[in-house]
PDBQT receptor file of N, H, CA, C and O in Angstrom, charges set to zero:
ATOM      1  N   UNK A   1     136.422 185.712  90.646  1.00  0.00    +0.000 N 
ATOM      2  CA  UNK A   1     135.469 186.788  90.438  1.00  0.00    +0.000 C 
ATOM      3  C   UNK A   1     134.896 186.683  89.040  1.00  0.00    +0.000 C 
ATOM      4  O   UNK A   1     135.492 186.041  88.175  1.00  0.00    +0.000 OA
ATOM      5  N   UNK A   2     133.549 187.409  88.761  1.00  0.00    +0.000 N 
ATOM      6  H   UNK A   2     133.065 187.930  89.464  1.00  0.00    +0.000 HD
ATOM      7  CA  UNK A   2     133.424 187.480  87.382  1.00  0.00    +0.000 C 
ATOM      8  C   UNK A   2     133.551 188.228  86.833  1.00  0.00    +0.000 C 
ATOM      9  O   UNK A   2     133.842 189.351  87.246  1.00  0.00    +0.000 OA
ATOM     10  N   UNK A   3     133.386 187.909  85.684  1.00  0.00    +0.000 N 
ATOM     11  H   UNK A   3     133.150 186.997  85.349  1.00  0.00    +0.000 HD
ATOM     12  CA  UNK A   3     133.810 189.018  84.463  1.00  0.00    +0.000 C 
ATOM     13  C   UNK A   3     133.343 190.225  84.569  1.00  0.00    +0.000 C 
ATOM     14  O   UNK A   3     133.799 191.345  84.342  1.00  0.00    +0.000 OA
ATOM     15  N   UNK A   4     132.443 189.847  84.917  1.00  0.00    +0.000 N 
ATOM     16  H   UNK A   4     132.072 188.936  85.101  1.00  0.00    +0.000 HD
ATOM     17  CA  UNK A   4     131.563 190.919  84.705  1.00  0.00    +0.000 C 
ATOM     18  C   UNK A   4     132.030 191.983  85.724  1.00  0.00    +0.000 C 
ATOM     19  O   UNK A   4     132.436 193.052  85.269  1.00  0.00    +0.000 OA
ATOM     20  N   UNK A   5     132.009 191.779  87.133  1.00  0.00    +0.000 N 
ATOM     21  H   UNK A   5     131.679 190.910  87.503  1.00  0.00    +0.000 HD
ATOM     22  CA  UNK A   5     132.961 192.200  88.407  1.00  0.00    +0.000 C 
ATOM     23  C   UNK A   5     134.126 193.380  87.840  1.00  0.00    +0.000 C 
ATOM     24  O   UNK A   5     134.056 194.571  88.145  1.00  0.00    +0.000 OA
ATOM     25  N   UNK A   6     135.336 192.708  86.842  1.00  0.00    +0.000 N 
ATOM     26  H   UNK A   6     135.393 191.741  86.594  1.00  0.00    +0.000 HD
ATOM     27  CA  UNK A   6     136.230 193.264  87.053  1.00  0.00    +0.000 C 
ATOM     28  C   UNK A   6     135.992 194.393  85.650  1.00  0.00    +0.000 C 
ATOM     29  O   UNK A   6     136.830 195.270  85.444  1.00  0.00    +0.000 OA
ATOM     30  N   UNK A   7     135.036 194.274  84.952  1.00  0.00    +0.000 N 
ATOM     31  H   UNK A   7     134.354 193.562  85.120  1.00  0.00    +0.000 HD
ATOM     32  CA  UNK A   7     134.526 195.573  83.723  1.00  0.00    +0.000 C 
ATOM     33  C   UNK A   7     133.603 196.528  84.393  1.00  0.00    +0.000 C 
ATOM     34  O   UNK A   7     133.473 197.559  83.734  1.00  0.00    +0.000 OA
ATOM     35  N   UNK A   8     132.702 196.493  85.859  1.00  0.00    +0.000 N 
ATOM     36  H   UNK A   8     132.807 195.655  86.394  1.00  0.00    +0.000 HD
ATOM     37  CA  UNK A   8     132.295 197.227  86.634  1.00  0.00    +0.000 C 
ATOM     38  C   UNK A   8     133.245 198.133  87.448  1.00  0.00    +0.000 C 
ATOM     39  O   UNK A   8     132.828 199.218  87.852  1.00  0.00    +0.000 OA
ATOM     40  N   UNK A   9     134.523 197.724  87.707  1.00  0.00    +0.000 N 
ATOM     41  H   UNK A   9     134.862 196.842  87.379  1.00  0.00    +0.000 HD
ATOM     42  CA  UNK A   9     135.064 197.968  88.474  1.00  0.00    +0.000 C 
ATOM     43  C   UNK A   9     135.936 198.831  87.745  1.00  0.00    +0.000 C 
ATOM     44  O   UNK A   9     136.117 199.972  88.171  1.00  0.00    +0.000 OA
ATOM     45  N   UNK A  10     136.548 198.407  86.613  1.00  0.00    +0.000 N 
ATOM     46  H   UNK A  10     136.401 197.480  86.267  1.00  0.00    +0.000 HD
ATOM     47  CA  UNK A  10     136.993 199.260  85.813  1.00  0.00    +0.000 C 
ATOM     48  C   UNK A  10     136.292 200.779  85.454  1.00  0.00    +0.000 C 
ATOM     49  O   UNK A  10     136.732 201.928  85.513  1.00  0.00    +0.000 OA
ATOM     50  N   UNK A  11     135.305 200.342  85.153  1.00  0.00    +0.000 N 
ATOM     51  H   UNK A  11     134.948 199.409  85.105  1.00  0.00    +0.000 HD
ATOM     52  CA  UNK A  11     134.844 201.251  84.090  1.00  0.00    +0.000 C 
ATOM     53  C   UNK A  11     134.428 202.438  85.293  1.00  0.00    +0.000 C 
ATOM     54  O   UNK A  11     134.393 203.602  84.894  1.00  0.00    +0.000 OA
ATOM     55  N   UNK A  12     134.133 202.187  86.655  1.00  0.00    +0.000 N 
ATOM     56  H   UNK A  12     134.162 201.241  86.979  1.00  0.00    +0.000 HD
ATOM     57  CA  UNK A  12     134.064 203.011  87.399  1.00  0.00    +0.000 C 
ATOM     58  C   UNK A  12     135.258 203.328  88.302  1.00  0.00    +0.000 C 
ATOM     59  O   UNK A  12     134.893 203.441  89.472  1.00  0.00    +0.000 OA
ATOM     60  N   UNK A  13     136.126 203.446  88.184  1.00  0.00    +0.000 N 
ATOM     61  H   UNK A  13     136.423 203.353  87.234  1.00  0.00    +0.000 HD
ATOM     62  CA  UNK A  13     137.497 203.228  88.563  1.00  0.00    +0.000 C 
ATOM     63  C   UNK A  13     137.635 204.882  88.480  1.00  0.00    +0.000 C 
ATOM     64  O   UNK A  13     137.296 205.458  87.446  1.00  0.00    +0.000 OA
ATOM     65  N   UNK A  14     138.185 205.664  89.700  1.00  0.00    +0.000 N 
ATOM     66  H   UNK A  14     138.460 205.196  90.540  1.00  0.00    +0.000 HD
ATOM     67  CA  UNK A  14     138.356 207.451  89.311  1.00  0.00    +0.000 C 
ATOM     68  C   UNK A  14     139.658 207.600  88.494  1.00  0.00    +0.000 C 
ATOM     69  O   UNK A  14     139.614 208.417  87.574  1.00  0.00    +0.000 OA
ATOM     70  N   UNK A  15     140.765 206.955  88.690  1.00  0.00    +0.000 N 
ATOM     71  H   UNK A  15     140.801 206.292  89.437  1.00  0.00    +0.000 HD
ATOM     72  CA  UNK A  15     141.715 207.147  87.569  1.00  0.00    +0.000 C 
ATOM     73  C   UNK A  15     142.277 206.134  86.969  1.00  0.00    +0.000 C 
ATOM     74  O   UNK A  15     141.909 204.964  87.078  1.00  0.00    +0.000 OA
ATOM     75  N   UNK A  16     143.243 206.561  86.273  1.00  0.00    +0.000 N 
ATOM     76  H   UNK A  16     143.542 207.511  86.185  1.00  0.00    +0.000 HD
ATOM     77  CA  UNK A  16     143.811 205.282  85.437  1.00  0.00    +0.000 C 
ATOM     78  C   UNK A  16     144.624 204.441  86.261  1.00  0.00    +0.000 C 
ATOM     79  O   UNK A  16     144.899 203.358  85.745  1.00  0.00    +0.000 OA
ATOM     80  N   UNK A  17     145.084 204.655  87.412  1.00  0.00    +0.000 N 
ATOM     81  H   UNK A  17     144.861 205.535  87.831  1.00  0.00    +0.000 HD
ATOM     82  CA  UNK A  17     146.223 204.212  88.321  1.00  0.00    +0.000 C 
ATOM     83  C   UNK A  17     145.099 202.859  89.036  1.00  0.00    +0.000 C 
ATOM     84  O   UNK A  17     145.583 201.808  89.455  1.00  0.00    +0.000 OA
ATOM     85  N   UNK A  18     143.828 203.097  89.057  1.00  0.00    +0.000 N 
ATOM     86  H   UNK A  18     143.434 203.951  88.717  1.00  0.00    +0.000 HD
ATOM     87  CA  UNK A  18     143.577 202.162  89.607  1.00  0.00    +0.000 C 
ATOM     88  C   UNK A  18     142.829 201.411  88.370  1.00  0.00    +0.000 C 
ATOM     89  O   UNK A  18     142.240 200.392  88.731  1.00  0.00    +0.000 OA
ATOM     90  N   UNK A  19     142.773 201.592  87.540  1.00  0.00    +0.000 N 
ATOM     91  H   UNK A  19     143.251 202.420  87.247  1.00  0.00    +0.000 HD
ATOM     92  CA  UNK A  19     142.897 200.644  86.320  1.00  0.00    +0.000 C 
ATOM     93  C   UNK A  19     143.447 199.672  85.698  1.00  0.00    +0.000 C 
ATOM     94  O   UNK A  19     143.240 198.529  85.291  1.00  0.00    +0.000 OA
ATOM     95  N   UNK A  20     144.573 200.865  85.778  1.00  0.00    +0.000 N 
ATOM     96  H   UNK A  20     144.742 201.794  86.109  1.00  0.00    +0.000 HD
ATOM     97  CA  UNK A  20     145.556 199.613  85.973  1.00  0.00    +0.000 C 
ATOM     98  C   UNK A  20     145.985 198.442  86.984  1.00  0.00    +0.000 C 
ATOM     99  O   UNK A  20     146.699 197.525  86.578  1.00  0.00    +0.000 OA
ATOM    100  N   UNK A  21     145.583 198.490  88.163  1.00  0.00    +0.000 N 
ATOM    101  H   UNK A  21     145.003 199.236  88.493  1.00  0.00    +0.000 HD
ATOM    102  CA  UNK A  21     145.699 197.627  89.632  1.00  0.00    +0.000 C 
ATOM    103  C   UNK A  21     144.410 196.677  88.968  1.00  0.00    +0.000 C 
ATOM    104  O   UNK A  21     144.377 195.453  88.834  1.00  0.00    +0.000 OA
ATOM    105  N   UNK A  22     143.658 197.416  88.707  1.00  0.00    +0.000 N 
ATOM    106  H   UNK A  22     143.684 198.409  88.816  1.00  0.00    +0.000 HD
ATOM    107  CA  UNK A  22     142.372 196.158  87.913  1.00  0.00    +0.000 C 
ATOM    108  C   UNK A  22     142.667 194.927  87.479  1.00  0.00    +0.000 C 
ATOM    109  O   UNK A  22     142.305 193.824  87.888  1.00  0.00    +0.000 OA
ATOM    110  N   UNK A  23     143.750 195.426  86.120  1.00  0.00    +0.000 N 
ATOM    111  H   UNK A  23     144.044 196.322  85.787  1.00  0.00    +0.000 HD
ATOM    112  CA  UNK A  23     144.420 195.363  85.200  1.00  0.00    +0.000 C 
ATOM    113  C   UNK A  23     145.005 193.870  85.807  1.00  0.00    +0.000 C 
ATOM    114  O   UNK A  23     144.492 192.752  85.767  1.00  0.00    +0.000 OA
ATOM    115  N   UNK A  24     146.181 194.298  86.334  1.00  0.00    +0.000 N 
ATOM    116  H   UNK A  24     146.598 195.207  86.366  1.00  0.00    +0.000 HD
ATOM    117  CA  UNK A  24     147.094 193.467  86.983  1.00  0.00    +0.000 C 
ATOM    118  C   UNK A  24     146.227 192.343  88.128  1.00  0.00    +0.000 C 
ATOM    119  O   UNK A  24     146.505 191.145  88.192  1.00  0.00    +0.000 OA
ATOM    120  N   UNK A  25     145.661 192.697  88.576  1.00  0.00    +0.000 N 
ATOM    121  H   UNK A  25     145.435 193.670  88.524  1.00  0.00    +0.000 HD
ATOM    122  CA  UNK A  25     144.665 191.600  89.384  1.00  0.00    +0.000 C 
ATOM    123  C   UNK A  25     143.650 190.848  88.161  1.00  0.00    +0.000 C 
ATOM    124  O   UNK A  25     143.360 189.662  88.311  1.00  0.00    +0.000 OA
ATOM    125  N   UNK A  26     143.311 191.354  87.362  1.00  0.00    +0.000 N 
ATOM    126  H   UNK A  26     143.547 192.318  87.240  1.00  0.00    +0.000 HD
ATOM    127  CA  UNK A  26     142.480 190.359  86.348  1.00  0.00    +0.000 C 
ATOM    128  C   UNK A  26     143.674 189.787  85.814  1.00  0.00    +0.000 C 
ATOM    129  O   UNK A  26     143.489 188.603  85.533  1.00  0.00    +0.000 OA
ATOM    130  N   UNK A  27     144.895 190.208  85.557  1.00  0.00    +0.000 N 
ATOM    131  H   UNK A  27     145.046 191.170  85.786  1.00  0.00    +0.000 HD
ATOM    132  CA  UNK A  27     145.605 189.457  84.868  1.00  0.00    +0.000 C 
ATOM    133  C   UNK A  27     146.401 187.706  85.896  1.00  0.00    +0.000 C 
ATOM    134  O   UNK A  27     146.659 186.581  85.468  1.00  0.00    +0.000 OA
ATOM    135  N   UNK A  28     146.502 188.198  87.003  1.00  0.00    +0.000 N 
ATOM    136  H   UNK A  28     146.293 189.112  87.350  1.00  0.00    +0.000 HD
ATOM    137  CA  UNK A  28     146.849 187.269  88.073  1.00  0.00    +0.000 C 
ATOM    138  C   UNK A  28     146.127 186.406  88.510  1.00  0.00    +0.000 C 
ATOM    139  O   UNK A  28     146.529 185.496  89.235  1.00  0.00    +0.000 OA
ATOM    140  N   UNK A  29     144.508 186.617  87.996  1.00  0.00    +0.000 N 
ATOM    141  H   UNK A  29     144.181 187.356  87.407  1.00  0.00    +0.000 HD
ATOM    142  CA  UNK A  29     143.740 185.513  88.289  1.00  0.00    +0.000 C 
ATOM    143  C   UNK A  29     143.714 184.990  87.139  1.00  0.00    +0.000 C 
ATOM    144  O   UNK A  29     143.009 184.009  87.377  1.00  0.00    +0.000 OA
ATOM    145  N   UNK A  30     143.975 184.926  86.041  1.00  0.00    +0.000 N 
ATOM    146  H   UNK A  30     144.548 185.722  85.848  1.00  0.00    +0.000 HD
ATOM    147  CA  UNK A  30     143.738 183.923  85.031  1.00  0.00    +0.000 C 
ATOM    148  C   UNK A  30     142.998 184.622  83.667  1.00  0.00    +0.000 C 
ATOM    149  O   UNK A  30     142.706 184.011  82.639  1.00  0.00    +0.000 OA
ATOM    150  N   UNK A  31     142.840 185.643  83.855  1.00  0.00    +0.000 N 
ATOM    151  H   UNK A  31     143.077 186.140  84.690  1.00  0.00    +0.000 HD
ATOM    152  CA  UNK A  31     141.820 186.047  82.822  1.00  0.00    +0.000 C 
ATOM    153  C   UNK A  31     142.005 186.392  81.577  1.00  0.00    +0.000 C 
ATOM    154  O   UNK A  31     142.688 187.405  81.422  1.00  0.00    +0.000 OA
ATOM    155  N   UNK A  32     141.523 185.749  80.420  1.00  0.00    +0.000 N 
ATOM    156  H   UNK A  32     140.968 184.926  80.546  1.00  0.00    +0.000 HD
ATOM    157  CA  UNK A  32     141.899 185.613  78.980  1.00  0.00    +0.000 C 
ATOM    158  C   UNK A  32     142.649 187.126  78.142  1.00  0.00    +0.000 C 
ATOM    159  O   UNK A  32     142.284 188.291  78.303  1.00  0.00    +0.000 OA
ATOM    160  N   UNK A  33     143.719 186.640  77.291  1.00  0.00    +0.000 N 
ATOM    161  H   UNK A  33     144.016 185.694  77.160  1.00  0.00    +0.000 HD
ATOM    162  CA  UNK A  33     143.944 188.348  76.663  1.00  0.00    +0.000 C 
ATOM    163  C   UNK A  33     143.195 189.480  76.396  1.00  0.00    +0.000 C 
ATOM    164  O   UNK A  33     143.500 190.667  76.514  1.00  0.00    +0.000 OA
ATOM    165  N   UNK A  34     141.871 188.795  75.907  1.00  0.00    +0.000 N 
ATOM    166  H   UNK A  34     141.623 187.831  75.811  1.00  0.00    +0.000 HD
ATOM    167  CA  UNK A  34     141.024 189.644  74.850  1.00  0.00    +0.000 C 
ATOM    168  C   UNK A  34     140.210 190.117  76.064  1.00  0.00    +0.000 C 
ATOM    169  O   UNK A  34     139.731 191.186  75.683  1.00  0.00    +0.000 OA
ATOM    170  N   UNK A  35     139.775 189.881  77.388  1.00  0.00    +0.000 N 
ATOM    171  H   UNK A  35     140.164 189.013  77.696  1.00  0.00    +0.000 HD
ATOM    172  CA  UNK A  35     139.359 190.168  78.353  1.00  0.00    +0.000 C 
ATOM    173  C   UNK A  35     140.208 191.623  79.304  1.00  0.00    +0.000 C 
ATOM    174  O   UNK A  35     139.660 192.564  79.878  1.00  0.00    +0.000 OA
ATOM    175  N   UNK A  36     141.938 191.260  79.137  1.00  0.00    +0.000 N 
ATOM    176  H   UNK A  36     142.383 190.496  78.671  1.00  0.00    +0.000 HD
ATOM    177  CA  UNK A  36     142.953 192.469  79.585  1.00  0.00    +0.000 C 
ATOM    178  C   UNK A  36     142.656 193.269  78.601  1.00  0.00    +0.000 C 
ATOM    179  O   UNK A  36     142.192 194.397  78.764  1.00  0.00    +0.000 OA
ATOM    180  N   UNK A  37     142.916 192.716  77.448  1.00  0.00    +0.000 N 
ATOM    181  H   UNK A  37     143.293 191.799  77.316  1.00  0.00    +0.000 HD
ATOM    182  CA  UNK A  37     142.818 193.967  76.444  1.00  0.00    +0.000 C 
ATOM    183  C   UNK A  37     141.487 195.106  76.392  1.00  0.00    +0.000 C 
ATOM    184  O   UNK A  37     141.507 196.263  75.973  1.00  0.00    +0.000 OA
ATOM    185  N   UNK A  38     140.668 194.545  76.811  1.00  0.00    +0.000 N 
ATOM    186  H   UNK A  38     140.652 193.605  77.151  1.00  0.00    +0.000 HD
ATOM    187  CA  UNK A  38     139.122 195.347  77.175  1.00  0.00    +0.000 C 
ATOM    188  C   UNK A  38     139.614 196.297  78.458  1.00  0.00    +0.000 C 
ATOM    189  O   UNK A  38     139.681 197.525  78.398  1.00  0.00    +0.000 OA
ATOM    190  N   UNK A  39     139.922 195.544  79.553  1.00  0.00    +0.000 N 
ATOM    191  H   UNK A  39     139.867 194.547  79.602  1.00  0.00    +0.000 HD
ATOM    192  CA  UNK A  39     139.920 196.727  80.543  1.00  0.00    +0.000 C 
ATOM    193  C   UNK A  39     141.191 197.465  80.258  1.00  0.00    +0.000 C 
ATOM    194  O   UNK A  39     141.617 197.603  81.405  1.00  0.00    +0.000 OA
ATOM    195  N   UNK A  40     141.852 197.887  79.670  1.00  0.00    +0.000 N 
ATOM    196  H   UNK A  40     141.506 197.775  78.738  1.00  0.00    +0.000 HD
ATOM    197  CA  UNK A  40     143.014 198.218  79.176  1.00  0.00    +0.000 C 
ATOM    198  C   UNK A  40     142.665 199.609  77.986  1.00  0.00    +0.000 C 
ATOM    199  O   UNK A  40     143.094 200.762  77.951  1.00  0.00    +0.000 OA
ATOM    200  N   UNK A  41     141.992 199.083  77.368  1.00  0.00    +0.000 N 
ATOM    201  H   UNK A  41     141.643 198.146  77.396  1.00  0.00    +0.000 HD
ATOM    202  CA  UNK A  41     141.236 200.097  76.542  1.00  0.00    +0.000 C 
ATOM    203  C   UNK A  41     140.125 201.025  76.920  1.00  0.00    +0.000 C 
ATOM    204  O   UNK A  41     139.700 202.068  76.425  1.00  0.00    +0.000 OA
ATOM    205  N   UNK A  42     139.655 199.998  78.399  1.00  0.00    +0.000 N 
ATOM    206  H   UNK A  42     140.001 199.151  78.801  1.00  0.00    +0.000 HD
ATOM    207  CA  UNK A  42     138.851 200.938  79.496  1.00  0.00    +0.000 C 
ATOM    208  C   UNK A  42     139.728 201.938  79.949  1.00  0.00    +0.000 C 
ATOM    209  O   UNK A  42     139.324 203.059  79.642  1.00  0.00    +0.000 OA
ATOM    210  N   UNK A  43     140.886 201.925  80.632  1.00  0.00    +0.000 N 
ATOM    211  H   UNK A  43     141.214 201.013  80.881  1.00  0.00    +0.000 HD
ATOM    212  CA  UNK A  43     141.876 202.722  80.915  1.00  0.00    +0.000 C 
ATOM    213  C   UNK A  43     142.565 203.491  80.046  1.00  0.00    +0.000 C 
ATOM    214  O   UNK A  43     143.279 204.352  80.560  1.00  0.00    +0.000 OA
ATOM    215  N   UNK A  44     142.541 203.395  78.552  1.00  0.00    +0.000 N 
ATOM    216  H   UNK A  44     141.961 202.695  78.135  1.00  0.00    +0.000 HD
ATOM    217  CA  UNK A  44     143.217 204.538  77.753  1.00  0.00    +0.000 C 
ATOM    218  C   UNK A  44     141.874 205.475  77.868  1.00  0.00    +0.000 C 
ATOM    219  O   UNK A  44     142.118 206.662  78.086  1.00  0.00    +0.000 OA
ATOM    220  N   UNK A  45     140.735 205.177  77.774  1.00  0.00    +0.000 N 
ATOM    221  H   UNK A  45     140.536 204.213  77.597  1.00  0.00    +0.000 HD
ATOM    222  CA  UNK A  45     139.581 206.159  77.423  1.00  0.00    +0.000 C 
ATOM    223  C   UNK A  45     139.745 207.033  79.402  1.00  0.00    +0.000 C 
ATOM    224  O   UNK A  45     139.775 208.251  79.577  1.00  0.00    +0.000 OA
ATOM    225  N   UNK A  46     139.789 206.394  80.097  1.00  0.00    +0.000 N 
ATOM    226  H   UNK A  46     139.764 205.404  79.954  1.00  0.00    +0.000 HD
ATOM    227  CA  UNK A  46     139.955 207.064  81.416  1.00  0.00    +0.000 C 
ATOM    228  C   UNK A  46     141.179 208.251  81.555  1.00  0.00    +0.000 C 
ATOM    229  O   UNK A  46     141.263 209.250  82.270  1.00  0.00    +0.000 OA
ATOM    230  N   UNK A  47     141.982 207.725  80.643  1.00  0.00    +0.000 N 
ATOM    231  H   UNK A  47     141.913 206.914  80.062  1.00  0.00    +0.000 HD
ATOM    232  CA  UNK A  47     143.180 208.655  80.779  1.00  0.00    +0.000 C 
ATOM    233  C   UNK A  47     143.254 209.562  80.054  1.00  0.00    +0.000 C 
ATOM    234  O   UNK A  47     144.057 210.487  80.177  1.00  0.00    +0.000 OA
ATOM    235  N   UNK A  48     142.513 209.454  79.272  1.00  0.00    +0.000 N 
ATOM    236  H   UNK A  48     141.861 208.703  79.172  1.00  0.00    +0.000 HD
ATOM    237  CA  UNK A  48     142.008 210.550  77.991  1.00  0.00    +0.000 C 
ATOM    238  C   UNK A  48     141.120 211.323  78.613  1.00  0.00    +0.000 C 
ATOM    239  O   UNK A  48     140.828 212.301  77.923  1.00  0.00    +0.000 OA
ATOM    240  N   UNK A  49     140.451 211.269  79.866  1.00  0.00    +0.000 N 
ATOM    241  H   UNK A  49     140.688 210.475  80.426  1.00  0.00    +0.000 HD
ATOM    242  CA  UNK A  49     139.476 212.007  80.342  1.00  0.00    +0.000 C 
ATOM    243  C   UNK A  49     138.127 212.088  79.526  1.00  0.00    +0.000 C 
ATOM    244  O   UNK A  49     138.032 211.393  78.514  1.00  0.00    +0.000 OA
ATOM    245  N   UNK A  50     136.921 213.021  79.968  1.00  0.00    +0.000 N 
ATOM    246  H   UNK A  50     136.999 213.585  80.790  1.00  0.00    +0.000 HD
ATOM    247  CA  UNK A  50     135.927 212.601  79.394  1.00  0.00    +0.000 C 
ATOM    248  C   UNK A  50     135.656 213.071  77.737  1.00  0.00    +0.000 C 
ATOM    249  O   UNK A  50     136.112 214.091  77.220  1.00  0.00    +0.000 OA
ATOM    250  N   UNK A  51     134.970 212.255  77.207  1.00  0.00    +0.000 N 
ATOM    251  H   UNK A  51     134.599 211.427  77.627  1.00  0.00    +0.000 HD
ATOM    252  CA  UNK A  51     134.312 212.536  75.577  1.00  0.00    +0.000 C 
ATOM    253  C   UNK A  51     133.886 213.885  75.476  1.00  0.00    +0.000 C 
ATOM    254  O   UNK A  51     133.165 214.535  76.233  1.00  0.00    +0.000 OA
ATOM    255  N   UNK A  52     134.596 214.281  74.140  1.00  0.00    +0.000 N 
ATOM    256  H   UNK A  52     135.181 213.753  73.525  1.00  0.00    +0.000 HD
ATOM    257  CA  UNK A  52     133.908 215.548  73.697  1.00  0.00    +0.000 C 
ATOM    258  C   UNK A  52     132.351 215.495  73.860  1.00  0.00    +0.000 C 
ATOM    259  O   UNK A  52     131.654 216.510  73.897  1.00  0.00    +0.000 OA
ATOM    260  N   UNK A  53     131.907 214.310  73.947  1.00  0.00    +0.000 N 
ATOM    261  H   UNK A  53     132.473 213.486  73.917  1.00  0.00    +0.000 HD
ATOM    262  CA  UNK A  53     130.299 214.093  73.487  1.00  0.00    +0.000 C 
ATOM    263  C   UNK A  53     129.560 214.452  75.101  1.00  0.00    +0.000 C 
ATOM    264  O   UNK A  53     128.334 214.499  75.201  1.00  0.00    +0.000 OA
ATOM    265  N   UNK A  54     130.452 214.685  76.281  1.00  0.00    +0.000 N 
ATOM    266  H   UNK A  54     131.448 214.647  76.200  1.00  0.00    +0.000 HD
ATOM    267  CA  UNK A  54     130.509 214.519  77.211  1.00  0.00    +0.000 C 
ATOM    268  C   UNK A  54     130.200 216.242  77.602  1.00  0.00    +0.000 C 
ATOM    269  O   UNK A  54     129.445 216.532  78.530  1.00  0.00    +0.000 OA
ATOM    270  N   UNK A  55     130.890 217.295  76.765  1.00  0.00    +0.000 N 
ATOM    271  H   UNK A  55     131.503 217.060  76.011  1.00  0.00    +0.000 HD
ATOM    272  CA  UNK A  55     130.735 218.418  77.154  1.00  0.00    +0.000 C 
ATOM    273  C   UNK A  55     129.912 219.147  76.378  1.00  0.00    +0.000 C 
ATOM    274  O   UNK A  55     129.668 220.318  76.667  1.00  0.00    +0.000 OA
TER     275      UNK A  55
């Protein structure tokens, strides 16, 4: 899949639980640290719920 694929998928992902499944499937196909570490940091901001900038 591409990259691009699994930061779409993330970033629209309804909770963190399936972020993490992201997570773990980008990590099982091969995909570089600095690439986990992105959707990973996608998922702390998900779990944090939305931006003050948001309300």
């Amino acid at each position: 899949m591409s990259w691009r694929w699994w930061l779409a998928a993330a970033t629209s992902a309804p909770d963190v639980d399936q972020v993490r499944g992201l997570w773990r499937a980008a990590r099982a196909a091969g995909e570089p640290q600095w690439y986990l570490d992105l959707i990973a940091r996608i998922g702390r901001q998900t779990a944090a719920g939305p931006s003050r900038a948001d309300s």
